[in-house]
N, CA, C, O and CB atoms as a CASP TS submission, in Angstrom:
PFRMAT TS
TARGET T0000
AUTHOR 0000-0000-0000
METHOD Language model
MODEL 1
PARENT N/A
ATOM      1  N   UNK     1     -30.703  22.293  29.648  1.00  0.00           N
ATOM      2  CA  UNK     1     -29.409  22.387  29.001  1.00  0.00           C
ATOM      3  C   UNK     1     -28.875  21.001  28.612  1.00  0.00           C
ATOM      4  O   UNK     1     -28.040  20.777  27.736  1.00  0.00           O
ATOM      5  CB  UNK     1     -28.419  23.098  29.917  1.00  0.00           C
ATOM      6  N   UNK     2     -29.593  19.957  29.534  1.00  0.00           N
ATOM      7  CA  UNK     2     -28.720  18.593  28.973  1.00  0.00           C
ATOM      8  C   UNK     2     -29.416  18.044  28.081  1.00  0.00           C
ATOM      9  O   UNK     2     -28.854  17.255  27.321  1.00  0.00           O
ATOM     10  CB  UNK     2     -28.376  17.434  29.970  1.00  0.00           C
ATOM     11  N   UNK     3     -30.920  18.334  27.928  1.00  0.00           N
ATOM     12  CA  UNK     3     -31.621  18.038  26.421  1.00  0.00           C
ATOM     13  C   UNK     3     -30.816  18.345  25.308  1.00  0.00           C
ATOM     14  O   UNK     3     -30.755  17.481  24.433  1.00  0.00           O
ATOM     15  CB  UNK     3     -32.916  18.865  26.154  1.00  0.00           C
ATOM     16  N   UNK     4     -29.978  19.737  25.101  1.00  0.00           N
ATOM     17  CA  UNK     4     -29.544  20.538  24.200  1.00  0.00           C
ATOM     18  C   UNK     4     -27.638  19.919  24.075  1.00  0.00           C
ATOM     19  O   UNK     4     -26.905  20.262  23.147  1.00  0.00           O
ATOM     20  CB  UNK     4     -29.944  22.298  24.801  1.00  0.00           C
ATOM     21  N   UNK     5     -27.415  19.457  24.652  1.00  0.00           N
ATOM     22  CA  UNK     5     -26.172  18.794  25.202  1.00  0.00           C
ATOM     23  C   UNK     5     -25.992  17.286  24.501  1.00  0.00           C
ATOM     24  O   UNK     5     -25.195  17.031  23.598  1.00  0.00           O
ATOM     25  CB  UNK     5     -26.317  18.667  26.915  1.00  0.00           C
ATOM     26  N   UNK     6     -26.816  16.451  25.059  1.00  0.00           N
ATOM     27  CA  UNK     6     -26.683  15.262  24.892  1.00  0.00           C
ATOM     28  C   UNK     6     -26.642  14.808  23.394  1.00  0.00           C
ATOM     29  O   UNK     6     -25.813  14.054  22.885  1.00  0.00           O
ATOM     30  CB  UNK     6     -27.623  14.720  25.614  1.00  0.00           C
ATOM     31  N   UNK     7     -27.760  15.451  22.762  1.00  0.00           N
ATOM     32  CA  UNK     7     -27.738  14.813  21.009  1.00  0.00           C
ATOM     33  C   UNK     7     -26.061  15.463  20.295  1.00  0.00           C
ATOM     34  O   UNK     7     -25.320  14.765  19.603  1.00  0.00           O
ATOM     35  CB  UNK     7     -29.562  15.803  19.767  1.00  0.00           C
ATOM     36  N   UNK     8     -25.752  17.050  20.724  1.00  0.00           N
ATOM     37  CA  UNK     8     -24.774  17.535  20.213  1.00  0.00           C
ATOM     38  C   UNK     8     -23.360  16.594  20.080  1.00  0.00           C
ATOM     39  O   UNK     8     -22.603  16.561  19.110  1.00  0.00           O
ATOM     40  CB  UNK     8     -24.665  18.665  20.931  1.00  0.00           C
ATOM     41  N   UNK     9     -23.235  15.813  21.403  1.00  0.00           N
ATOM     42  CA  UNK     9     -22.304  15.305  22.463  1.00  0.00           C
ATOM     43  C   UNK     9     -22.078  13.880  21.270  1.00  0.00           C
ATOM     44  O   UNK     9     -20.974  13.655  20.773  1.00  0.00           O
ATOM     45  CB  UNK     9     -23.131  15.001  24.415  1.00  0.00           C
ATOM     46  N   UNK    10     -23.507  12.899  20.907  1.00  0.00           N
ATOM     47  CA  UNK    10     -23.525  12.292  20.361  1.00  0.00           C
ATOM     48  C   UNK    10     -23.362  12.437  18.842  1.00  0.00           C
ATOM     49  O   UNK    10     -22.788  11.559  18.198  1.00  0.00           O
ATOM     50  CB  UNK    10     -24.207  11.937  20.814  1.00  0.00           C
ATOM     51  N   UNK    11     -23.803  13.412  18.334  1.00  0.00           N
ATOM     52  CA  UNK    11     -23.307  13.155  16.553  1.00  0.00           C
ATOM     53  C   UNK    11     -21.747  13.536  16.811  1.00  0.00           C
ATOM     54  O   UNK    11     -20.859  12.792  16.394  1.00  0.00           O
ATOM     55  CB  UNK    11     -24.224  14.498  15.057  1.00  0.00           C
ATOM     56  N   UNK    12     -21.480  14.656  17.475  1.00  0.00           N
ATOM     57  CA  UNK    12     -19.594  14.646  17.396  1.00  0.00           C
ATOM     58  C   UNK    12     -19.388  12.717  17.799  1.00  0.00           C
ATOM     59  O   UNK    12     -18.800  11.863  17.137  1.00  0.00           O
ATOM     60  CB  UNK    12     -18.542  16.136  19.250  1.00  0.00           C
ATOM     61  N   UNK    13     -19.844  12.635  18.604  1.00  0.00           N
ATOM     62  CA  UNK    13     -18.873  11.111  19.015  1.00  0.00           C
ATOM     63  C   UNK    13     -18.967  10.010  17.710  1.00  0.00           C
ATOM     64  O   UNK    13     -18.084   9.245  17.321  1.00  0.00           O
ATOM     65  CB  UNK    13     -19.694  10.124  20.662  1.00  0.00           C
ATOM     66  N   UNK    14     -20.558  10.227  17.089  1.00  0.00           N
ATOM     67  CA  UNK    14     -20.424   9.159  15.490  1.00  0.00           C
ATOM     68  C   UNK    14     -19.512  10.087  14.568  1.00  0.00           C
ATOM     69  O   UNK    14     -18.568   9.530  14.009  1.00  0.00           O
ATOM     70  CB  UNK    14     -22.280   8.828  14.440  1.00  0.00           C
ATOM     71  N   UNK    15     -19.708  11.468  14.354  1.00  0.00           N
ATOM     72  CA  UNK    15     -18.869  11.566  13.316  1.00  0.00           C
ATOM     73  C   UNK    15     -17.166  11.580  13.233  1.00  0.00           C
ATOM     74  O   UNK    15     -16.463  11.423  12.235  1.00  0.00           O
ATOM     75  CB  UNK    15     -19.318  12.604  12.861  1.00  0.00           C
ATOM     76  N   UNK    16     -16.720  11.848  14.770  1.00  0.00           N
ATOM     77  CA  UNK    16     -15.361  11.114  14.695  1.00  0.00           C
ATOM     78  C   UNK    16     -14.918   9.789  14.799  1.00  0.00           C
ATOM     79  O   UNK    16     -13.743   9.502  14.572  1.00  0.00           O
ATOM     80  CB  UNK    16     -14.727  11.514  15.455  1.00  0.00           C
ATOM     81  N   UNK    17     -16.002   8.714  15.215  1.00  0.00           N
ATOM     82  CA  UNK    17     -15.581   7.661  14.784  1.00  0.00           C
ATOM     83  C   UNK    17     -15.602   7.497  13.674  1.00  0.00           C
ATOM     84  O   UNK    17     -14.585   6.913  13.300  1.00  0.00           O
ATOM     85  CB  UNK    17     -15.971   6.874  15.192  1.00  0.00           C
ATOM     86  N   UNK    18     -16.594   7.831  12.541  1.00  0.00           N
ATOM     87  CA  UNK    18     -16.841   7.621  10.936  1.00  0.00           C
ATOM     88  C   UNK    18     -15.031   8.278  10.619  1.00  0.00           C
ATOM     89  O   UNK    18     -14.202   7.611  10.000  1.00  0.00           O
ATOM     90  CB  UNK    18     -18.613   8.886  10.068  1.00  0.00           C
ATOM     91  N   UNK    19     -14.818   9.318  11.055  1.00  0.00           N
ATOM     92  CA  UNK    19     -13.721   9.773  10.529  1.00  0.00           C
ATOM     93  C   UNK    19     -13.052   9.057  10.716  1.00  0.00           C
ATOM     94  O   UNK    19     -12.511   8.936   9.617  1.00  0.00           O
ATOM     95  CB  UNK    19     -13.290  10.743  10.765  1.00  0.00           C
ATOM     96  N   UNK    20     -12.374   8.051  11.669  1.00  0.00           N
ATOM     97  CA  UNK    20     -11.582   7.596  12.095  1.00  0.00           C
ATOM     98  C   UNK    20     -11.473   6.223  11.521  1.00  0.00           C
ATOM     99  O   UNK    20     -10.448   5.578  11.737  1.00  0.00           O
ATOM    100  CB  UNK    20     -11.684   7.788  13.253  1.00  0.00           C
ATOM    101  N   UNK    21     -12.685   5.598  10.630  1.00  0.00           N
ATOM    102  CA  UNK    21     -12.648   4.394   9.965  1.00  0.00           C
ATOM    103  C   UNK    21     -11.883   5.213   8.585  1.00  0.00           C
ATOM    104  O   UNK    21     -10.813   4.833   8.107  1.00  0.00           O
ATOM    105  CB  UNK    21     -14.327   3.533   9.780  1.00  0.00           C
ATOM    106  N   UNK    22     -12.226   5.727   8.364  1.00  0.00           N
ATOM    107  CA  UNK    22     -12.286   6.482   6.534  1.00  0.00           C
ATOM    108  C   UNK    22     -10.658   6.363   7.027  1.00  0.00           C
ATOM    109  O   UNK    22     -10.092   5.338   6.645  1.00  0.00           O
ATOM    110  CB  UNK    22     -13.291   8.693   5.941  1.00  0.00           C
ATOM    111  N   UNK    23     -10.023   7.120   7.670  1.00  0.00           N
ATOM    112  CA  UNK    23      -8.839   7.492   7.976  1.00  0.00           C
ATOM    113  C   UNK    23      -7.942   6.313   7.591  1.00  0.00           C
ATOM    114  O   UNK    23      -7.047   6.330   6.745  1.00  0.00           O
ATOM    115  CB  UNK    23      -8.778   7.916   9.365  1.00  0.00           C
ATOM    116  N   UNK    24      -8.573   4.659   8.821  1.00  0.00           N
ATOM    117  CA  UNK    24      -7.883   3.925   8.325  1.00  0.00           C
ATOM    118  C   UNK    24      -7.938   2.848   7.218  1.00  0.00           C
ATOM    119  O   UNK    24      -7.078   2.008   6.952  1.00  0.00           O
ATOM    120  CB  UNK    24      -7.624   3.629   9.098  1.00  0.00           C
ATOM    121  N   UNK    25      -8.992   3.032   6.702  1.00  0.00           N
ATOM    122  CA  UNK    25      -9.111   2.311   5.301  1.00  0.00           C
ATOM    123  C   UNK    25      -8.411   3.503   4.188  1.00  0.00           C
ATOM    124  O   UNK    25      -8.404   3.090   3.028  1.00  0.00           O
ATOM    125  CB  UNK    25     -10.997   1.906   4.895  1.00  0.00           C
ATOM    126  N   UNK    26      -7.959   4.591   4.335  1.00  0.00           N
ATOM    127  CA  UNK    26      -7.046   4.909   3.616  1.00  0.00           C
ATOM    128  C   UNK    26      -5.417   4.933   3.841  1.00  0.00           C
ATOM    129  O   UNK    26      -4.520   5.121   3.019  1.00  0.00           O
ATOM    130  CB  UNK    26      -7.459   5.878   3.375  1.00  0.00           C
ATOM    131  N   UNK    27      -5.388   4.795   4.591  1.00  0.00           N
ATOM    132  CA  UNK    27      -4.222   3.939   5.597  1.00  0.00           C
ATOM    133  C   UNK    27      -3.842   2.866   4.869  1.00  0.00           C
ATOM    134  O   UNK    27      -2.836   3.018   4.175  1.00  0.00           O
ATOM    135  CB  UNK    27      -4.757   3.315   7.100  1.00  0.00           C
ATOM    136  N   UNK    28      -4.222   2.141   4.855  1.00  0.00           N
ATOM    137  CA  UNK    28      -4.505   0.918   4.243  1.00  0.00           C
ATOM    138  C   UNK    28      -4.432   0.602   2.670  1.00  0.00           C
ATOM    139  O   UNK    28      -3.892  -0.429   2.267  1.00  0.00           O
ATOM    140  CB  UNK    28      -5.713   0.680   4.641  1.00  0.00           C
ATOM    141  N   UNK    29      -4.865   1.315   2.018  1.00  0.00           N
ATOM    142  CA  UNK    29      -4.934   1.594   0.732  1.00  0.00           C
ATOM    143  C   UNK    29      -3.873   2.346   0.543  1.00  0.00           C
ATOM    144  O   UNK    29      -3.957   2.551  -0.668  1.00  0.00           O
ATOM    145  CB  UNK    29      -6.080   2.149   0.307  1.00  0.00           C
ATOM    146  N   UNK    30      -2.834   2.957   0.941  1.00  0.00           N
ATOM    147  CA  UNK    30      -1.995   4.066   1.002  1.00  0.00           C
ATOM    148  C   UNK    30      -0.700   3.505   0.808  1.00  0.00           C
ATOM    149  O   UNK    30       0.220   3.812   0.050  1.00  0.00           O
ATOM    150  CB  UNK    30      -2.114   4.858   2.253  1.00  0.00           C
ATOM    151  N   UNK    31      -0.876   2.372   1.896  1.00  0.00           N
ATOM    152  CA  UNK    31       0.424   1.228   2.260  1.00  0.00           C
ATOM    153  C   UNK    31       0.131   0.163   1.344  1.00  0.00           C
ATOM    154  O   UNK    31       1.221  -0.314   1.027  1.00  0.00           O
ATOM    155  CB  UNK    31       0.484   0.522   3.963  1.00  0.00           C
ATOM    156  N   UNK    32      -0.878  -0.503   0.708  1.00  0.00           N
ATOM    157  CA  UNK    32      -0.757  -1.353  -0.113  1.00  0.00           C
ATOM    158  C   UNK    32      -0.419  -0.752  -1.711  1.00  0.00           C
ATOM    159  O   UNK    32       0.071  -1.478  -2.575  1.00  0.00           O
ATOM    160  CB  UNK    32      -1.951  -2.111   0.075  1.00  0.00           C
ATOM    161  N   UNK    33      -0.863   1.100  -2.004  1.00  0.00           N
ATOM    162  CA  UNK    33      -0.216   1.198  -3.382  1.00  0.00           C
ATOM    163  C   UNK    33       1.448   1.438  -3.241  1.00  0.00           C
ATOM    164  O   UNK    33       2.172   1.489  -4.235  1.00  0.00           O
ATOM    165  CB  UNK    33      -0.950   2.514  -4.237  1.00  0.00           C
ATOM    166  N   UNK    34       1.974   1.586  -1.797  1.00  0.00           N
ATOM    167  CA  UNK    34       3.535   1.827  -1.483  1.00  0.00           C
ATOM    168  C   UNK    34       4.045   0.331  -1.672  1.00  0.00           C
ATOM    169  O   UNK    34       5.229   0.269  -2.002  1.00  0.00           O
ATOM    170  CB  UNK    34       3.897   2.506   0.230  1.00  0.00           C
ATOM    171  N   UNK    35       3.699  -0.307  -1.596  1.00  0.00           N
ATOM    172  CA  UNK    35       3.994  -1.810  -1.581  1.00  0.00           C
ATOM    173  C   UNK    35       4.082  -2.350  -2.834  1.00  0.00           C
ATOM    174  O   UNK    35       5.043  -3.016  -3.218  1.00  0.00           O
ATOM    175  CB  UNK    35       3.011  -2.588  -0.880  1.00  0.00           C
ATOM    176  N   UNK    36       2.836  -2.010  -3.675  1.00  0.00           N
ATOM    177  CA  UNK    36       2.606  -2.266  -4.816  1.00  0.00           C
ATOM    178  C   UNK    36       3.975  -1.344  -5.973  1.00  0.00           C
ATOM    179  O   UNK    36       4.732  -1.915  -6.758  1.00  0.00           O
ATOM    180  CB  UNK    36       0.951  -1.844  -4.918  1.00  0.00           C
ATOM    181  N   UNK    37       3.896   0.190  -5.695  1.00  0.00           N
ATOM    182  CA  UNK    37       5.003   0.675  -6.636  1.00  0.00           C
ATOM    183  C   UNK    37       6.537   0.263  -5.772  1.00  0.00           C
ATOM    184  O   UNK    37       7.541   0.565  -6.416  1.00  0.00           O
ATOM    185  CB  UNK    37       4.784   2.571  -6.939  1.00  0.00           C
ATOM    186  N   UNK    38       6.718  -0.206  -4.777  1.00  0.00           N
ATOM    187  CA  UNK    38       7.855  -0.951  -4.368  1.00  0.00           C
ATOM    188  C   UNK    38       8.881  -2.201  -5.197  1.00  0.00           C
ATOM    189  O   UNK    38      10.033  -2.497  -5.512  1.00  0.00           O
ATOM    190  CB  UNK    38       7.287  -1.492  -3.305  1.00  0.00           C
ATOM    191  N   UNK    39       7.279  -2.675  -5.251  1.00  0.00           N
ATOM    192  CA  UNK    39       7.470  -4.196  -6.043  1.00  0.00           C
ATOM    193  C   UNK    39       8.183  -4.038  -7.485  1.00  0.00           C
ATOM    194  O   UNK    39       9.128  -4.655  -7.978  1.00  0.00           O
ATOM    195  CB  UNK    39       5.842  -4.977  -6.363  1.00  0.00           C
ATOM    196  N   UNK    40       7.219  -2.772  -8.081  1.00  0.00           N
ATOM    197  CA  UNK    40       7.459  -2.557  -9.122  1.00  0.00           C
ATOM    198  C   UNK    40       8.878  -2.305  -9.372  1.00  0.00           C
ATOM    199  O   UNK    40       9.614  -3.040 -10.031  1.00  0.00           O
ATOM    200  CB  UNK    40       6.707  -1.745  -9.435  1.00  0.00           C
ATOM    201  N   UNK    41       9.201  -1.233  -8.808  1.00  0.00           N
ATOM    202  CA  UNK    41      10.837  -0.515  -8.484  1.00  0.00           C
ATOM    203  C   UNK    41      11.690  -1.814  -8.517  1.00  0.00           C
ATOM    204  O   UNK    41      12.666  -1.813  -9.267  1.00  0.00           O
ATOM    205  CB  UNK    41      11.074   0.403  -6.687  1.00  0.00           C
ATOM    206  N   UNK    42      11.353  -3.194  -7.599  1.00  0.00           N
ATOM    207  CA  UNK    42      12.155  -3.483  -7.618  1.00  0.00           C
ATOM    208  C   UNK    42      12.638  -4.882  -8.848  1.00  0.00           C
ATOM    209  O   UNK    42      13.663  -5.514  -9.101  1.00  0.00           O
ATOM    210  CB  UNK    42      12.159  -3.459  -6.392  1.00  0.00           C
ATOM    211  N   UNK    43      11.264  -4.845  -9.327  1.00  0.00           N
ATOM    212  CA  UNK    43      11.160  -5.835 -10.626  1.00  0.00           C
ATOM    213  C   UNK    43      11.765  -5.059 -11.795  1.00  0.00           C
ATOM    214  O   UNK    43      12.181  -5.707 -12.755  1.00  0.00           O
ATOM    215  CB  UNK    43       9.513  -6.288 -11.034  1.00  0.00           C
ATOM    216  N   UNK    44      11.845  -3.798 -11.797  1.00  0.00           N
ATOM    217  CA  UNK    44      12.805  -2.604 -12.784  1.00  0.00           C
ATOM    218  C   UNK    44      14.292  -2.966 -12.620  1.00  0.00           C
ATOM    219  O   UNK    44      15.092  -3.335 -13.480  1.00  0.00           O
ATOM    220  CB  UNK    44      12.641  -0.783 -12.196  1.00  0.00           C
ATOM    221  N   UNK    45      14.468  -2.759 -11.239  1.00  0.00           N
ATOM    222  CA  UNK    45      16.175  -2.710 -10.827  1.00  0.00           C
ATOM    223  C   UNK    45      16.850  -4.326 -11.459  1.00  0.00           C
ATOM    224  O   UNK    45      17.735  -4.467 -12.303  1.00  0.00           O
ATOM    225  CB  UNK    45      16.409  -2.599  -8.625  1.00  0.00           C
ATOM    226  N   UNK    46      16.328  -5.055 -10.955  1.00  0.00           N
ATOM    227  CA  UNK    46      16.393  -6.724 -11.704  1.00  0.00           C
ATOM    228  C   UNK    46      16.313  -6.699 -12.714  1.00  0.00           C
ATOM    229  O   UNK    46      17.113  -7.590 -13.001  1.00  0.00           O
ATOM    230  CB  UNK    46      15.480  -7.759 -11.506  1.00  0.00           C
ATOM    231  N   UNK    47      15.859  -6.272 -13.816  1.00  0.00           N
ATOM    232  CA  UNK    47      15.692  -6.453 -14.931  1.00  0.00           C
ATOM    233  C   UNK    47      16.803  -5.491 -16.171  1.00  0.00           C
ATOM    234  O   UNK    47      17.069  -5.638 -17.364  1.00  0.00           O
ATOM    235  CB  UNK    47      14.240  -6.233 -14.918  1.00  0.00           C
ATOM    236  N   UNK    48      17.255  -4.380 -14.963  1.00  0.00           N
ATOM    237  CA  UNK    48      18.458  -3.742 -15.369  1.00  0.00           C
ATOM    238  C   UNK    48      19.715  -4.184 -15.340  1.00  0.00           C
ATOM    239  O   UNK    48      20.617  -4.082 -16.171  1.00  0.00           O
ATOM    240  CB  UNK    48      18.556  -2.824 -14.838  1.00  0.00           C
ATOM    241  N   UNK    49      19.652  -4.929 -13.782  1.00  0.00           N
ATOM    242  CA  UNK    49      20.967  -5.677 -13.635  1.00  0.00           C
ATOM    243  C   UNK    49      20.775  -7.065 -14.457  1.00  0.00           C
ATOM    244  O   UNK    49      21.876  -7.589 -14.629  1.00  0.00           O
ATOM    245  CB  UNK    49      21.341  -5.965 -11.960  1.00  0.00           C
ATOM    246  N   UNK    50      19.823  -7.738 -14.957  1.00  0.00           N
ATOM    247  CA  UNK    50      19.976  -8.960 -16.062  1.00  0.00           C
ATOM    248  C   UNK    50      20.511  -8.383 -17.381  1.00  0.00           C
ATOM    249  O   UNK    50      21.364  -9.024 -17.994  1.00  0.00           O
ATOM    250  CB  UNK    50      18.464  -9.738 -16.410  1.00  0.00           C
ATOM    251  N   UNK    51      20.023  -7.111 -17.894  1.00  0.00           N
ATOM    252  CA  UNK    51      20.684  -6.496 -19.020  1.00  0.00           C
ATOM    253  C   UNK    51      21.924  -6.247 -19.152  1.00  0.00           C
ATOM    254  O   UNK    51      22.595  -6.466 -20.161  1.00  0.00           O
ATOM    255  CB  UNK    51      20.271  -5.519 -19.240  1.00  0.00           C
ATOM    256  N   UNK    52      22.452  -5.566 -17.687  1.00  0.00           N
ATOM    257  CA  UNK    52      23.993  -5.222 -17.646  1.00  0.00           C
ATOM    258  C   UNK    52      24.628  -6.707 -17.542  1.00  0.00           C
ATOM    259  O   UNK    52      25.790  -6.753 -17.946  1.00  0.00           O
ATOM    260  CB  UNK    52      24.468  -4.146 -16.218  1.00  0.00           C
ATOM    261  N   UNK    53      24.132  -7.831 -17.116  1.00  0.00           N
ATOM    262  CA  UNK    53      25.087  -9.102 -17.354  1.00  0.00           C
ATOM    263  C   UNK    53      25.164  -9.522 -18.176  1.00  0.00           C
ATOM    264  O   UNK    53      25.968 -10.451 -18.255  1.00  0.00           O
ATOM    265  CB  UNK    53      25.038 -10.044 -16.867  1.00  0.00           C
ATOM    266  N   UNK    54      24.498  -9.191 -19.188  1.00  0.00           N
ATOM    267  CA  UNK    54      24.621  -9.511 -20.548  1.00  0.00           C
ATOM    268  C   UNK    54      25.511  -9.664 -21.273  1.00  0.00           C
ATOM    269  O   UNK    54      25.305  -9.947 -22.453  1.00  0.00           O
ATOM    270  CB  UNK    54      24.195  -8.956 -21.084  1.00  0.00           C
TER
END
């Protein structure tokens, strides 16, 4: 039974670590396009309030 055990035991343990990288390299990518359309938002708002001082 632990022949039949042990390999099972091991691909679950690689394939939730694999999951668990993917997870945070989209993490990552997730928070840098929030950052990125942030920036944007806020290079918009500035550029509205230079118009209204006009």
């Amino acid at each position: 039974m632990q022949k039949f055990f042990t390999p099972i035991a091991l691909a679950a343990l690689v394939l939730a670590l694999s999951g668990c990288g993917n997870t945070w390299y989209g993490v990552k990518e997730d928070t840098k396009r929030a950052g990125q359309a942030t920036g944007q938002g806020i290079e918009k708002a500035g550029e509205k309030i230079q118009e209204i001082a006009k």
